[in-house]
VEXDREN-2710 file (C-alpha; in Angstrom, 1 decimal):
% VEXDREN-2710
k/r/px/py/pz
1/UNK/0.0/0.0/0.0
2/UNK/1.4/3.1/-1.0
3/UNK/2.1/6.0/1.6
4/UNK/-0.6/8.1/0.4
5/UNK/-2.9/5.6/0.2
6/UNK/-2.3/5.0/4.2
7/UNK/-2.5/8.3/5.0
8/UNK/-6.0/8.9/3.0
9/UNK/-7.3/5.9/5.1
10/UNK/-5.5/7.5/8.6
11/UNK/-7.2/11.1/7.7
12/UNK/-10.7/8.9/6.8
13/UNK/-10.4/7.2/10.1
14/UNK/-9.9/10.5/12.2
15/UNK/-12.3/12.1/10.4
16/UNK/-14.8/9.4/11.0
17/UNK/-14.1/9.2/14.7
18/UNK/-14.6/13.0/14.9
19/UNK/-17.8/13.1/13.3
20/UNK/-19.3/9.9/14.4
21/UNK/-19.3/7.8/11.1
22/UNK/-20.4/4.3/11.7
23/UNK/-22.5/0.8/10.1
24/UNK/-25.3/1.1/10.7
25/UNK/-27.0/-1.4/13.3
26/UNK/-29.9/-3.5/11.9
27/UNK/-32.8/-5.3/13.9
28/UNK/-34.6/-8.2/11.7
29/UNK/-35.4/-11.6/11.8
30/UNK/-32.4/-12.9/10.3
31/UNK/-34.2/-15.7/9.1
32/UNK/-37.6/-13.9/7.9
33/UNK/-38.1/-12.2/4.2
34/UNK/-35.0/-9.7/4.9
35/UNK/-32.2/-12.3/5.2
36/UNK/-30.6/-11.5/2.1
37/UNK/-31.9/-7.8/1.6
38/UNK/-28.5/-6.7/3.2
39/UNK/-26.6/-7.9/0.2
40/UNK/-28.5/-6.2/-2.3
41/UNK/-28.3/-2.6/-0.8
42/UNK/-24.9/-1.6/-0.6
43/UNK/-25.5/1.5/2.4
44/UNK/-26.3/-1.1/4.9
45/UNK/-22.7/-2.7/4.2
46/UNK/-21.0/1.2/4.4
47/UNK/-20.5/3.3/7.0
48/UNK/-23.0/6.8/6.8
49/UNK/-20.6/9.3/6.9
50/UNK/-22.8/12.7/8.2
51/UNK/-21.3/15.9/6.4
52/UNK/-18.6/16.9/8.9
53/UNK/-19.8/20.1/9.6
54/UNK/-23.4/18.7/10.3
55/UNK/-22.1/15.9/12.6
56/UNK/-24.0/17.9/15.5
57/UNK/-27.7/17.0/15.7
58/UNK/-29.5/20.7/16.4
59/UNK/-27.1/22.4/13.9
60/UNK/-27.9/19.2/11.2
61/UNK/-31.4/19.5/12.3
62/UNK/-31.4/23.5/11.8
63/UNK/-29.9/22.8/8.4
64/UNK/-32.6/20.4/7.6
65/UNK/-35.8/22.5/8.7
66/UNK/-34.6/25.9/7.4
67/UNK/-31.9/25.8/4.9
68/UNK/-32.6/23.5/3.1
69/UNK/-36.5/24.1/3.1
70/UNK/-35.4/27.0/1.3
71/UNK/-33.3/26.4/-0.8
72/UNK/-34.7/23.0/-2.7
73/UNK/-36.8/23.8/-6.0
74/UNK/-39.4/22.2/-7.2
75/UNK/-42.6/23.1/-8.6
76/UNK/-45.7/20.0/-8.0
77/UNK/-47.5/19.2/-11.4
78/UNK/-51.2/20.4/-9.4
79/UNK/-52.6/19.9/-6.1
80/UNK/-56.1/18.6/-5.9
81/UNK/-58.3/19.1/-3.0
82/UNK/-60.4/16.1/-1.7
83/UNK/-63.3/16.5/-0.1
84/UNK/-63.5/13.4/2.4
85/UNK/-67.3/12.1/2.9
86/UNK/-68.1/13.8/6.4
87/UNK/-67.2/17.3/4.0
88/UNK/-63.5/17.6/5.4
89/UNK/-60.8/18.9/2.9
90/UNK/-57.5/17.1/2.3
91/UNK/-55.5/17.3/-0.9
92/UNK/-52.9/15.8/-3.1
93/UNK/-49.7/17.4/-4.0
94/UNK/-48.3/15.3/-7.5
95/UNK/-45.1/15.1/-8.9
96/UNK/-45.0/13.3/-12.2
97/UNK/-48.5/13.4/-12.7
98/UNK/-47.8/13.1/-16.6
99/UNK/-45.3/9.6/-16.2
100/UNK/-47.2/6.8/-18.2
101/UNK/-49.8/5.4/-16.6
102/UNK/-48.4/2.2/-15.3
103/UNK/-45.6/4.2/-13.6
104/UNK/-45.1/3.0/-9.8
105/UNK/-46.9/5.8/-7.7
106/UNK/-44.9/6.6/-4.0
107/UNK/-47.3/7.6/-1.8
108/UNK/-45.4/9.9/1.0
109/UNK/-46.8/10.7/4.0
110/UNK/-45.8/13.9/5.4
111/UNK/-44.6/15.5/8.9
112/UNK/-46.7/17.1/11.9
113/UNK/-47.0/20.6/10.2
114/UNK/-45.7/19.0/6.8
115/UNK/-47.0/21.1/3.4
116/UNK/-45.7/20.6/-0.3
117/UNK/-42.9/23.3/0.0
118/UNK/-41.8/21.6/2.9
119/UNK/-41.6/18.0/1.9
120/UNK/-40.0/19.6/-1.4
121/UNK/-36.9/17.7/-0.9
122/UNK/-38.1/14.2/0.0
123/UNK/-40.1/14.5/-3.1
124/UNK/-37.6/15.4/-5.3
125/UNK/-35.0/12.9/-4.2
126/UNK/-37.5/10.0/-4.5
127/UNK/-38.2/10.8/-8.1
128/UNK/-34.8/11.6/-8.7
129/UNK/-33.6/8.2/-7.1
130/UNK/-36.4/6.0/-8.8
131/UNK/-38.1/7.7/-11.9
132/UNK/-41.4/7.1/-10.3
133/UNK/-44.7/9.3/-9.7
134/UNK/-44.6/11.1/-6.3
135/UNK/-48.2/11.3/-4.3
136/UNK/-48.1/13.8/-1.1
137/UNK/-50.9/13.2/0.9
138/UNK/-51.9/16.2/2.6
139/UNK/-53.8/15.7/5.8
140/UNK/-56.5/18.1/7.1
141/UNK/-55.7/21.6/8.2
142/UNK/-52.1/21.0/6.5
143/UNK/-50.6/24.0/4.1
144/UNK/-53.8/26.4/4.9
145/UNK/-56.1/23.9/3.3
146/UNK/-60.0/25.0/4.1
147/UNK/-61.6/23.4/7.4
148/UNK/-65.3/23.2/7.0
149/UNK/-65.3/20.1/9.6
150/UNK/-63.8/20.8/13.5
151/UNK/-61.6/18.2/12.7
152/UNK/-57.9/17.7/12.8
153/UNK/-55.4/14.9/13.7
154/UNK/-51.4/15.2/14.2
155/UNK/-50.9/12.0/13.0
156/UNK/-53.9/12.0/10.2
157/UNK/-56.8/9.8/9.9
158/UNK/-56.5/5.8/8.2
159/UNK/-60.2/6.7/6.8
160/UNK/-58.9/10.0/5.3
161/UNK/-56.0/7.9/4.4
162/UNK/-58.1/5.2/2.9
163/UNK/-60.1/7.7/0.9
164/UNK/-57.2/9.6/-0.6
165/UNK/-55.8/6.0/-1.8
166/UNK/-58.8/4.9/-3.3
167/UNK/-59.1/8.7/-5.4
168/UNK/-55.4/7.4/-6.2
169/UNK/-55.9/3.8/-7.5
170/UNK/-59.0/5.4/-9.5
171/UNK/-56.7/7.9/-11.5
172/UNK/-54.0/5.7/-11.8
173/UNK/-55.6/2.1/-12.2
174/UNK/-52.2/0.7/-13.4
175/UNK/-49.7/1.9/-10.9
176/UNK/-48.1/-0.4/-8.4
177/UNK/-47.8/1.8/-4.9
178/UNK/-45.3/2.4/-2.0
179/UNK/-45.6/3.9/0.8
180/UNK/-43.4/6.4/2.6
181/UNK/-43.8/8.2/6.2
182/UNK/-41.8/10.9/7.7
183/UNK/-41.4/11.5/11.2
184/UNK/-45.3/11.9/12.1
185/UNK/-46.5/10.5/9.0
186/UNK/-45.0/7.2/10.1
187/UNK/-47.6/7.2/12.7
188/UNK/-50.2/7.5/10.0
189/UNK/-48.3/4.7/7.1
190/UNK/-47.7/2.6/10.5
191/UNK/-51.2/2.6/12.2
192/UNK/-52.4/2.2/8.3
193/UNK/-50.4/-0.9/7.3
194/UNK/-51.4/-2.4/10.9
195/UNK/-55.1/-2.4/10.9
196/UNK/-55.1/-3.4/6.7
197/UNK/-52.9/-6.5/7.1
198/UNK/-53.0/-7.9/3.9
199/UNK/-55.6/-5.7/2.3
200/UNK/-53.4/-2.8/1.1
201/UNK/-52.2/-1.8/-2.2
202/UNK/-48.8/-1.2/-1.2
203/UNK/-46.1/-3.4/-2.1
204/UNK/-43.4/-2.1/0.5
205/UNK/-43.2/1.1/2.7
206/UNK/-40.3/2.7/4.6
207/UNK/-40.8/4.5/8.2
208/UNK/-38.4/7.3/8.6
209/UNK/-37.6/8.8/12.5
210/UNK/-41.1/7.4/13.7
211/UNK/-41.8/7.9/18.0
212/UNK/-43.2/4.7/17.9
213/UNK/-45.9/4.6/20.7
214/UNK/-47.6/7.8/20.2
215/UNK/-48.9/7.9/23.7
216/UNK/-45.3/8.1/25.4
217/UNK/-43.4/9.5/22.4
218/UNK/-43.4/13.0/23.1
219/UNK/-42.2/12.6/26.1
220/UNK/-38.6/12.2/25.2
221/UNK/-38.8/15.5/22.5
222/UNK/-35.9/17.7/23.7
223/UNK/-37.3/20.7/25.4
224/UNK/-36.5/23.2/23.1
225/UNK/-38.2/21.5/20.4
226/UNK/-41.2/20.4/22.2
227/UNK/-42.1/24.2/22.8
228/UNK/-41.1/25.4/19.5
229/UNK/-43.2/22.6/17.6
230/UNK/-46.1/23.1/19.8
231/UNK/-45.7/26.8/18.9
232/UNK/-45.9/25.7/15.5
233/UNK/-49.0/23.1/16.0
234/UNK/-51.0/26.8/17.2
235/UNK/-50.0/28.8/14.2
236/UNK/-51.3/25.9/12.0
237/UNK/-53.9/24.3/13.0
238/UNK/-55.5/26.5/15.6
239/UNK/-55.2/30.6/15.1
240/UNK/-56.4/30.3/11.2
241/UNK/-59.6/28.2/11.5
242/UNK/-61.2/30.0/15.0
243/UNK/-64.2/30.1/13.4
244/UNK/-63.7/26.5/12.8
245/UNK/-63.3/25.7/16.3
246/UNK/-66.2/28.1/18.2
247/UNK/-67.9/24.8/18.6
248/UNK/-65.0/22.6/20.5
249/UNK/-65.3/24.0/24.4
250/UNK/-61.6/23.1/24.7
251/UNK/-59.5/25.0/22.4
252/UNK/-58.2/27.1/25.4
253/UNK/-56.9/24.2/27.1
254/UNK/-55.2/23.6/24.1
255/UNK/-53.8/26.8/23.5
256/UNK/-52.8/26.6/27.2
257/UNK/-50.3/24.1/26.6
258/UNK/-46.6/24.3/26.7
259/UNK/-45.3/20.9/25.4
260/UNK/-46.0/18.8/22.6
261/UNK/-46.9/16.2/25.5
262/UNK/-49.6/17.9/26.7
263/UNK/-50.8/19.7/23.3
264/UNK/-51.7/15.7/22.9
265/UNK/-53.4/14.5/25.8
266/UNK/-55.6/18.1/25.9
267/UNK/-56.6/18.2/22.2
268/UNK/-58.6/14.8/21.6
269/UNK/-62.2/16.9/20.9
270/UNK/-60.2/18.7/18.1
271/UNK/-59.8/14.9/16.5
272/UNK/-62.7/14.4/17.1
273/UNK/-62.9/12.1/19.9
274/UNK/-64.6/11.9/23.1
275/UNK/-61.8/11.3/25.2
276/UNK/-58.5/10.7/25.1
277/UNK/-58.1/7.2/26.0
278/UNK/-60.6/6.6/22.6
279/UNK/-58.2/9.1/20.7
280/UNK/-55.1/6.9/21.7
281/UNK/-57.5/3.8/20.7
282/UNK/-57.7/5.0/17.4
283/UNK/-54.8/6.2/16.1
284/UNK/-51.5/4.8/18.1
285/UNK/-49.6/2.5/15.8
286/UNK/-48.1/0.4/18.2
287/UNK/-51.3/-1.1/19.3
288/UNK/-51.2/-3.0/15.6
289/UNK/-47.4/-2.7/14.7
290/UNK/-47.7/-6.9/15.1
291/UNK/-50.4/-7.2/12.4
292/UNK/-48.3/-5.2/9.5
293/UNK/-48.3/-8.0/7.0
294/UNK/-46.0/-6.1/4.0
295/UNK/-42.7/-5.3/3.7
296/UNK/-41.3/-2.7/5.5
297/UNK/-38.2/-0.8/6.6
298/UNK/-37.8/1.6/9.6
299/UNK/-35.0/4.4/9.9
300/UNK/-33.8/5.8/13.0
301/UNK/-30.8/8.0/14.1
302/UNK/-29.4/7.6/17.5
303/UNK/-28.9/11.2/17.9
304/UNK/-32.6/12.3/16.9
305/UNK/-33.6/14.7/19.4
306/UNK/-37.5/14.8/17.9
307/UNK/-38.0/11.1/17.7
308/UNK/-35.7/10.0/20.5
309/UNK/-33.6/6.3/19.8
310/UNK/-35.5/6.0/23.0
311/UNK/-38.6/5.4/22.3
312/UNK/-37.7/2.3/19.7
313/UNK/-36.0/0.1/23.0
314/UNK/-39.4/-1.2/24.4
315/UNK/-40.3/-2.8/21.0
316/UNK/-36.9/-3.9/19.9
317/UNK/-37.2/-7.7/21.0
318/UNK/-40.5/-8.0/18.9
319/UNK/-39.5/-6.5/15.7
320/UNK/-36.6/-8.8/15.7
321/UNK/-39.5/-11.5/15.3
322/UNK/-41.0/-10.0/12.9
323/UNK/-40.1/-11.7/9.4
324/UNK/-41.0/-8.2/7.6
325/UNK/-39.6/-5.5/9.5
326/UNK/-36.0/-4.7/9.1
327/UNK/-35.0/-1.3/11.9
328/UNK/-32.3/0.4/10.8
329/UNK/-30.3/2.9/13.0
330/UNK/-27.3/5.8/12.6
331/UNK/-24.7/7.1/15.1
332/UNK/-25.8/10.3/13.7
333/UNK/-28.2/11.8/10.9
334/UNK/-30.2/13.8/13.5
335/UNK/-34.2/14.0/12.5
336/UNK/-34.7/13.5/8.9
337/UNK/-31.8/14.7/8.1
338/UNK/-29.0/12.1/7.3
339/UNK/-26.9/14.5/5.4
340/UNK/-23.8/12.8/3.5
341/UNK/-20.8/14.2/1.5
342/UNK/-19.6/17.6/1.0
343/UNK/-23.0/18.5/-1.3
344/UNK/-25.0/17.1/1.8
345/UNK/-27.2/15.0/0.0
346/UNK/-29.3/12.7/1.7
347/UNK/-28.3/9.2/2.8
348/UNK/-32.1/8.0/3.9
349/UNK/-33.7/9.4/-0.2
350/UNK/-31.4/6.8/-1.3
351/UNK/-31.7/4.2/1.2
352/UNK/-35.6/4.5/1.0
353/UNK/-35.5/4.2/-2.9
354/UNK/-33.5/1.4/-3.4
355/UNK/-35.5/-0.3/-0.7
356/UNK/-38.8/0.1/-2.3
357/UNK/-36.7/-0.7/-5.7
358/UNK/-36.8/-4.1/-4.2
359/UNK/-40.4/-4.8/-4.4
END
């Protein structure tokens, strides 16, 4: 080996203790439907190196949710508004809306205040990374969409989900479909994909930085963000539609709240429920996270301070029985982030891609 060559792999080696390059871990059923998936996607065999100057989670997590928010372009072919049956409004952002028909469709579910300029990038990468036709799902009350119905959900609705696929499937008769979640979408894909089973059209679906039980979750949110997201859940769901809400007595309680902890155990009426032990009922994915029947793959980063590493411990021994769920976890990559290489392109687009490429 020639002295340059040894000190390119020295400098690599400092450099990746520095920044916290490492394989990833993987929790599977070595023996189930993923035992020879690891061979046939390369990442999993490498280390994810995080752009060295992003190697720290809040200022890769700032780079995520602000610069690069602005920065991505991409215009969506048309977003069509839905109106679900009890007269609610969701939507559909498309990318590659013209593809041929029989184009696989990726259905991406977004984040807890996600919009189309938002989930810009993910979109783009994914159609970069496959060729395919991108759906964004847009929940209620998301990117200023009307609200003729008191009704809202952080993690979305399976028969607003269910609706939205079936408008999809009508258009696109001939399109295979995947499944993508982000962050609090994975709540929605998750909760979905458990109480279908078998009957879904999706052939695969990647998780990216779920909380996994939506109940205890939040609690592990660093502070700072907790406050600054619930800050975020007012300005988008509550202060625009007050007309919307003169109805639902406890909107002050909400607005009372501090934490993205409480926002959740004090805004049940706002989804629509009763109580809140009947809102956890209905829409916590862990209580059917055994009865997901499809492929799927879940992304975590250890140093996540949204969707803490935390919250994936209690469930670790039970995915690893699984035969279709393969967890995959990163030293670093912060939330939703996973920034690689000097352009800081994103390690988890192509991971996802060549997953569902798979399928």
């Amino acid at each position: 080996m020639s002295i340059i060559n040894k000190f390119n792999q020295l400098a690599q080696s400092i450099l990746d203790q520095v920044t916290g390059a490492e394989l990833p871990k993987m929790y599977y059923d070595q023996e189930g439907q993923f035992k020879d998936l690891v061979d046939k996607l390369p990442q999993l065999q490498q280390k994810y190196r995080p752009t060295p100057w992003l190697s720290n989670q809040h200022i890769h997590l700032i780079y995520f949710d602000v610069v690069k928010k602005k920065t991505i372009k991409l215009k969506y072919d048309r977003i069509e508004q839905l109106t679900m049956q009890d007269g609610g409004v969701t939507a559909i952002a498309w990318y590659g809306y013209d593809l041929p028909k029989e184009t696989p469709t990726i259905v991406v579910m977004h984040t807890i205040t996600g919009t189309p300029e938002s989930m810009r990038e993910l979109v783009k990468d994914l159609h970069e990374y496959t060729g395919w036709r991108i759906a964004l799902c847009l929940r209620r009350g998301h990117a200023g969409l009307p609200m003729p119905v008191p009704q809202m959900s952080i993690f979305g609705s399976t028969s607003d989900l269910k609706e939205q696929l079936a408008y999809i499937q009508k258009i696109f008769p001939q399109s295979t479909l995947y499944a993508v979640g982000s962050s609090a979408g994975t709540g929605l894909l998750v909760r979905y994909l458990g109480e279908q089973g078998v009957d879904t059209p999706f052939k695969a679906a990647f998780a990216m930085c779920p909380g996994y039980n939506t109940q205890t979750g939040f609690e592990n949110v660093h502070p700072f963000y907790s406050k600054m997201m619930t800050q975020k859940l007012f300005k988008a769901f509550v202060y625009p539609y007050k007309n919307t809400w003169n109805a639902v007595a406890s909107v002050q309680q909400v607005l009372a709240t501090k934490t993205l902890q409480e926002f959740q155990s004090t805004y049940f009426q706002m989804a629509g429920f009763a109580d809140y032990q009947s809102y956890d009922q209905a829409i916590n994915p862990i209580y059917v996270l055994e009865n997901i029947k499809i492929p799927l793959m879940v992304l975590n980063a250890e140093d996540d301070p949204v969707c803490s590493i935390r919250n994936l411990e209690p469930y670790k021994e039970t995915i690893q029985q699984m035969d279709n769920i393969m967890v995959v976890t990163t030293k670093k990559g912060s939330h939703c982030g996973f920034y690689e290489g000097l352009n800081s392109k994103s390690w988890a687009s192509k991971l996802i891609a060549d997953f569902l490429k798979q399928y």
